[in-house]
N, C-alpha and C positions, 0 to 999 in steps of 0.2 A: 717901328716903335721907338726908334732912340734918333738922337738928334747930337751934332757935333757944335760940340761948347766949347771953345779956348782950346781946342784939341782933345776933350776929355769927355767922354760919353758922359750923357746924362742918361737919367731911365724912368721910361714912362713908371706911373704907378700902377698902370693896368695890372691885372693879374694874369692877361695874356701874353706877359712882356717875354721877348725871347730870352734865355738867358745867355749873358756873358762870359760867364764862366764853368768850369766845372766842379761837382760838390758831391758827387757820389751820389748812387741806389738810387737814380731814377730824377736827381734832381739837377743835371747836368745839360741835357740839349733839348727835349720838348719844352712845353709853354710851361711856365710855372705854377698853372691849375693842376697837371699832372704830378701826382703820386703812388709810388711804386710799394710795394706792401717789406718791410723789414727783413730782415734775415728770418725772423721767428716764425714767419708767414708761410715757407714756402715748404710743402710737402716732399714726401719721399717720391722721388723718381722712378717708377716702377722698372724692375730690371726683371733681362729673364731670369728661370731658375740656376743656380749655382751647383751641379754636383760635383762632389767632392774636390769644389776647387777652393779660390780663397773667397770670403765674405767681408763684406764693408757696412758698417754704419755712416750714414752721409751727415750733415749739419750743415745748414745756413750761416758763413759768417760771410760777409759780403767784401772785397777788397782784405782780401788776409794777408796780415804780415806775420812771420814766421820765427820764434826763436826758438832754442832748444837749449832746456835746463836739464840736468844727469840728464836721464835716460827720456825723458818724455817733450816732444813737439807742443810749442800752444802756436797759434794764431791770433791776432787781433785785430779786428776789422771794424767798419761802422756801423754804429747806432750804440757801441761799446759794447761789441759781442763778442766774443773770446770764446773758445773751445781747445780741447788739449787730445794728445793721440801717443801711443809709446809704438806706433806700427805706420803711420800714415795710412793708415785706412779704416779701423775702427775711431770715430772720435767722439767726443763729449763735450757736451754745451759747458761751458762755467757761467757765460752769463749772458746777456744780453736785453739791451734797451734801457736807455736815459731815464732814467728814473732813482727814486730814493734806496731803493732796494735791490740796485745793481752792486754784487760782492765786490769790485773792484774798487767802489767807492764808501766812505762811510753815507755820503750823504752826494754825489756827484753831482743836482743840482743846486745843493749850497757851494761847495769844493770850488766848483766852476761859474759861478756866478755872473764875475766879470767877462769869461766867454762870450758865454750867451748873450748877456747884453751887449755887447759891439755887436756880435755878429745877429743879433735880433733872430734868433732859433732858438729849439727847447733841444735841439739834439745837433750830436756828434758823427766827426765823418772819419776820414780814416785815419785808426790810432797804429803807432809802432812800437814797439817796449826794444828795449836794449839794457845788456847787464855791464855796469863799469866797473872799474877798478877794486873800487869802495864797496863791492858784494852790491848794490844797492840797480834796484831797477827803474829806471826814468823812462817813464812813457809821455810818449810826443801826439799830442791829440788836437785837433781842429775843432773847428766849426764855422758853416758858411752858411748866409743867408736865404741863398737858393736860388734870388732871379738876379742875383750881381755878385761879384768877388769881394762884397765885406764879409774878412774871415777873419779871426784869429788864431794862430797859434803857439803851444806854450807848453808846458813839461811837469811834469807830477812824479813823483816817488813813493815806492815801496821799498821795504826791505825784503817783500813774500813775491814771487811772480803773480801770482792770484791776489795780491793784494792787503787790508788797503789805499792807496793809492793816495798821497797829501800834495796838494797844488802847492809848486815851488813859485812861478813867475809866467806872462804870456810872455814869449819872444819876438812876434812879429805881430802884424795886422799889417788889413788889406782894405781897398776899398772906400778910400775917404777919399771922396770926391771933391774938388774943388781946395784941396788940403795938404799940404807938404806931407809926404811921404818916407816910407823909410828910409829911402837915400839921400834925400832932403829937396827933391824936386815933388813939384805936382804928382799925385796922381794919376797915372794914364792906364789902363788895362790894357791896350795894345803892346806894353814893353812892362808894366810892371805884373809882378807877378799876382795867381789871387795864392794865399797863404796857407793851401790844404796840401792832403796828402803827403806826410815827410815819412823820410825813413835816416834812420843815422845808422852808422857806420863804421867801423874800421877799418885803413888803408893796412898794409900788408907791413907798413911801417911804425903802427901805431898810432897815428893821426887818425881822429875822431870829425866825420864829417856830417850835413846833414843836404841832403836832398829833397825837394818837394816842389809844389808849382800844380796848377791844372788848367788848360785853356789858357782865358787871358794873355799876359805876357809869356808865360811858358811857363820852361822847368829852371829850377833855379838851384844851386850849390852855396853853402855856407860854411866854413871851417870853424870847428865847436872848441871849447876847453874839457878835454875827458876828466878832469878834476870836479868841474861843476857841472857839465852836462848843457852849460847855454853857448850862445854863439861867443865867440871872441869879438872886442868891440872891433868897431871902424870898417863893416861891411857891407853896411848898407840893406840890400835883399840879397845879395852875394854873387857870384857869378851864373850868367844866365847860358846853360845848355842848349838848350832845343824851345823853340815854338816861338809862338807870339802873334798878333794880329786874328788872336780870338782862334788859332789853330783848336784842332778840337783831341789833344795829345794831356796826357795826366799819367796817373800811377805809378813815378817812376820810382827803379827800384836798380842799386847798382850790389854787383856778386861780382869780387876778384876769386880769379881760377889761376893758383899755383900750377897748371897745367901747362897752361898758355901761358900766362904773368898778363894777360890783359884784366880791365876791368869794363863787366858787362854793364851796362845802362839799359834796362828793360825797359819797354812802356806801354801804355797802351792808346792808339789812336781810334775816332769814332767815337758812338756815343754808346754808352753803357746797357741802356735797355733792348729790348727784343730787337729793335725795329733800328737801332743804332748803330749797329756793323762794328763793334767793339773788336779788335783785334791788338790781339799783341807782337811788339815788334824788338828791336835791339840792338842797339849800336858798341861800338866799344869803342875803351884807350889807352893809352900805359902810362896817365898817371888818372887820379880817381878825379880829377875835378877836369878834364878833358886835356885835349877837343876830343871828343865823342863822335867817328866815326864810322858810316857804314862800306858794304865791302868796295863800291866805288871809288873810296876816299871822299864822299860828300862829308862837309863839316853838319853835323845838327845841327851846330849854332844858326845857320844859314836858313835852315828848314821852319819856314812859317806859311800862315793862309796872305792870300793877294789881298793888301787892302782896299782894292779897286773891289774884290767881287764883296756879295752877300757874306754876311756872318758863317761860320762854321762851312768855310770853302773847303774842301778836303783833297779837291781835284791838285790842288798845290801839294801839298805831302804826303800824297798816296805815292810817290814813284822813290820815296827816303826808306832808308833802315832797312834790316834786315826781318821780313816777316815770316815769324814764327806758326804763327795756329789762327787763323778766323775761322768762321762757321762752317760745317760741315756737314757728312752724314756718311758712315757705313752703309753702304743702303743693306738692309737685310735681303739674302736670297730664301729661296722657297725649301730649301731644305735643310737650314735653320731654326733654331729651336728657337721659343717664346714667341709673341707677338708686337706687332708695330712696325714703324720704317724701317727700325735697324736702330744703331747708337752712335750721337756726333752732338757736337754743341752750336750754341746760339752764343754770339757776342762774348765769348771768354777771356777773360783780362784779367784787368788791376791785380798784378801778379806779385808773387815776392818768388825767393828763389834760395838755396841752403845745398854747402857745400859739403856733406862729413868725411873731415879727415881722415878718419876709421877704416873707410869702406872704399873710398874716393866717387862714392855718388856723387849726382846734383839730381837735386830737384826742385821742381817747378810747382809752384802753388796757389791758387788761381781761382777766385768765382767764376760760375759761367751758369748759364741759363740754357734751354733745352729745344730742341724741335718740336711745336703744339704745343708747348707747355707755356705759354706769356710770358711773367715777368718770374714765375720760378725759379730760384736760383739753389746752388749748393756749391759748396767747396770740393774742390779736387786738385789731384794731386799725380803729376807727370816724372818721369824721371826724365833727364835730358843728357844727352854727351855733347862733348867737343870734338867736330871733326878735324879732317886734315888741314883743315883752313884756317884750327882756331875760333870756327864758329859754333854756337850751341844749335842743336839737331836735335826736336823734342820728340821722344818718343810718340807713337798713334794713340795708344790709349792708356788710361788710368794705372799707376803704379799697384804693383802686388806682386811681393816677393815670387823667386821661382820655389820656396823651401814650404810657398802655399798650398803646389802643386798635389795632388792627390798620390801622384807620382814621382818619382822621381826625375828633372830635368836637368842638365846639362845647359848652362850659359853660355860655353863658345858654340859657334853655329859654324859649322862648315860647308866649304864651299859646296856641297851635292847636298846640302838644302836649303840652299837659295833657289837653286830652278824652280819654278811653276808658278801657277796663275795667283794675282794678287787683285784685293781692293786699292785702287789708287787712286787717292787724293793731289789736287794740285792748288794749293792755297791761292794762287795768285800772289800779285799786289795793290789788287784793291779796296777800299774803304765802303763796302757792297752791305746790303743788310740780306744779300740772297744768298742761298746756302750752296756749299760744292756737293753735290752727292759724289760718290766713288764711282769708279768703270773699272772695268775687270781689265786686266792687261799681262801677259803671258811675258816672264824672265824665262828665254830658254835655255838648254844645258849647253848650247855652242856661243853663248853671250848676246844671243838680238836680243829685242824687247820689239812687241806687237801686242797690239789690240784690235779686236774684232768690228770697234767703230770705225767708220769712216769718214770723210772730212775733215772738219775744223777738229774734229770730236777724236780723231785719228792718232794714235801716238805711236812711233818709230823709236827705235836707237839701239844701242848695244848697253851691257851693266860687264864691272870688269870687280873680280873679287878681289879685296887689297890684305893688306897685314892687318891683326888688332881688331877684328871684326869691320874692318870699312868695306865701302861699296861705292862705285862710282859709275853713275849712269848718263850716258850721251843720250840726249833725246833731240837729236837735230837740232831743229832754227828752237826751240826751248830753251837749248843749253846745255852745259855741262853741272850735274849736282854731286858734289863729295858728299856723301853717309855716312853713316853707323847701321850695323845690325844688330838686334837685339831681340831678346823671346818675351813676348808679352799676352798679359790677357787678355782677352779679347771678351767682352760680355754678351757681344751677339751670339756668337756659336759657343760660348762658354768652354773657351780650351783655350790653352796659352799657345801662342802660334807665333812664326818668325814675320818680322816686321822689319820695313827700314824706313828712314829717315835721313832725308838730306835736301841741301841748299845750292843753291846757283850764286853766283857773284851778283846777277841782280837782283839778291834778296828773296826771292822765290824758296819755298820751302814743299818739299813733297812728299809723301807719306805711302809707303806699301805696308798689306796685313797680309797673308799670304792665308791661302784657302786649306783651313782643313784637309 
């Protein structure tokens, strides 16, 4: 459907045109006929029963980013949907959908007017808020046309986190084809960027930065004024991270860890919907505007699709970054309580991620979509450590305090209850829209590791218990993966059980739940 003009795509008007870029919720890599139903759309996931453990209320905000004011969590995601949580696990809608009568705006389709007209949309993609100096909250919001990278984005303030919200200035646009650009070249979506999905920042030193980018030319960095919240002149589209040549990589999101002193660059590669292989992944650097890389020493910058193959080649940067969590499954066994396959997700991504000083968590924050369930999506929420290597290790399943417990638990886990049989996951490094289910695989008390599969399907090695809750497991020609252990809920068998989580130097991440 597209045709090469002076270097610069053009695009059919078809409506089955593929898209170029990425733009959230469904509007990112199918034909641009295709649409996916809002946040507000998607039902309760039905879980088993809960006894006397912990309980969650779920909500749809799609691509959530995450701030924390006193005591209470909000998110804000696309379609301008926002929900707030003082627990990460009960939450609450504040708003949601592009309209006159959205509370964050007095009037959001007058507010943003000039928006929408560039980008020729009635709606928004992923929004970020941040609190500066000035007590005052600036939220960073898009909007993209949907079958090409004309976007806009640009900054609003409150004085309330809920708003509402008065349009200060757009800062960038994207997508003017045949047209000097922000750096003051042509237009080219191969290298430049499309202008969604930002998240701004503080470096560790005080510098205010902003990150954003989807597809298209990639991810991109801009160094801001924390006085007024826009970019500092003479930057262009700013310095360019990862992607380009129509990669199919967005949501990026960077967490410095006083742990480590590194700063994480999260993201998510693939496409967003069921059927898109959405997966998140994560590079780092020690300073915030890079080089960004992963545990090989691959630069990101480097990492984009072949311009020789088809659009959204992924075969090219599927073997980068350090990957976290793609699709999965628990598989449920027969003696198991509730019904259905078990509990895992479909394409989970466009993450943010929050450090508290208080407690020294992290956690992970993340839509994701479900097994049999299509394009239903809900928010959830992971806690994550940093292993021995410096890298983030996300927990197997959904955060819930151990103080949820009906009982009383114990957080350090000792070494004589690590042995025994586990579910275990092994993410790969693929860009796959097929799911991992679990296999059962026995950590014994004298340190092997065995499973009852044989073949390809076979897993060998020894696990060796470290200091600090770590775990390190030799799975032969697999590799070596540094851990964490950690007690968590589990919602299939509804009992919080010990679990680990760890990484390979090539990015490989892998998951134990240990069996009742």
């Amino acid at each position: 459907m597209q045709k090469r003009n002076s270097g610069i795509f053009s695009f059919s008007i078809l409506a089955t045109a593929l898209l170029l870029s990425a733009c959230n919720d469904g509007n990112n890599s199918p034909p641009a006929a295709v649409a996916y139903p809002p946040a507000s759309a998607a039902p309760p996931v039905p879980l088993p029963p809960e006894q006397g453990g912990p309980t969650f209320t779920n909500v749809g905000v799609h691509d959530p980013s995450v701030i924390k004011v006193a005591d209470t969590y909000y998110v804000f995601g696309s379609h301008l949907a926002a929900a707030k949580s003082t627990d990460l696990m009960h939450w609450q809608q504040v708003a949601d959908g592009v309209n006159s009568n959205n509370p964050l705006f007095d009037d959001v389709l007058t507010e943003l007017q000039e928006t929408f007209a560039w980008a020729q949309t009635d709606t928004l993609w992923a929004t970020d808020v941040i609190q500066l100096a000035d007590g005052k909250f600036y939220m960073y919001y898009n909007a993209c046309k949907g079958d090409s990278p004309r976007s806009a984005l640009g900054v609003a303030v409150a004085d309330n986190i809920e708003g509402p919200y008065v349009n200060k200035q757009i800062l960038l646009k994207s997508g003017m084809w045949d047209e000097i650009s922000e750096d003051g070249t042509i237009y080219n979506a191969q290298i430049h960027p499309n202008v969604v999905d930002p998240q701004a920042f503080f470096d560790k030193n005080g510098k205010l930065w902003l990150v954003y980018g989807s597809y298209s030319g990639g991810l991109f960095m801009l160094e801001m004024d924390p006085a007024t919240g826009l970019t500092l002149p003479g930057q262009g589209y700013g310095k360019h991270l990862m992607g380009g040549n129509h990669s199919r990589i967005e949501g990026a999101y960077v967490l410095y860890s006083p742990d480590s002193d590194y700063y994480y660059l999260f993201s998510s590669f693939g496409g967003l919907d069921a059927s898109g292989a959405y997966n998140m992944r994560v590079a780092r650097a020690s300073a915030p505007d890079g080089p960004y890389l992963d545990a090989l020493g691959n630069d990101m910058a480097a990492v984009k699709s072949d311009p020789a193959l088809p659009l959204f080649d992924d075969a090219s940067i599927a073997p980068f970054g350090q990957k976290i969590m793609g699709n999965h499954l628990f598989v449920r066994s027969s003696d198991e309580p509730g019904t259905g396959a078990g509990s895992g997700y479909v394409s989970p991504g466009h993450n943010s991620a929050y450090f508290d000083a208080a407690s020294g968590q992290y956690f992970l924050l993340f839509h994701t979509r479900f097994p049999g369930l299509g394009e239903q999506h809900q928010l959830r929420v992971h806690q994550f450590f940093i292993n021995k290597d410096g890298w983030p290790v996300v927990a197997p399943h959904r955060y819930a305090p151990l103080s949820s417990a009906s009982t009383e638990l114990n957080a350090t886990i000792s070494e004589d209850e690590v042995a025994g049989q586990y579910k275990f996951i092994n993410h790969g490094k693929d860009i796959s829209a097929s799911i991992k289910n679990s296999q059962l695989i026995t950590l014994s008390a004298d340190g092997s590791v065995s499973s009852a599969a044989s073949g390809s399907d076979s897993i060998s090695g020894s696990w060796h218990f470290g200091t600090e809750q770590q775990i390190t497991l030799n799975l032969g020609d697999d590799g070596l993966y540094e851990g964490v252990l950690s007690r968590q809920w589990h919602e299939t068998p509804a009992q919080f059980v010990v679990t680990f989580s760890a990484q390979s130097t090539q990015g490989v991440s892998v998951w134990g739940s240990k069996l009742p």
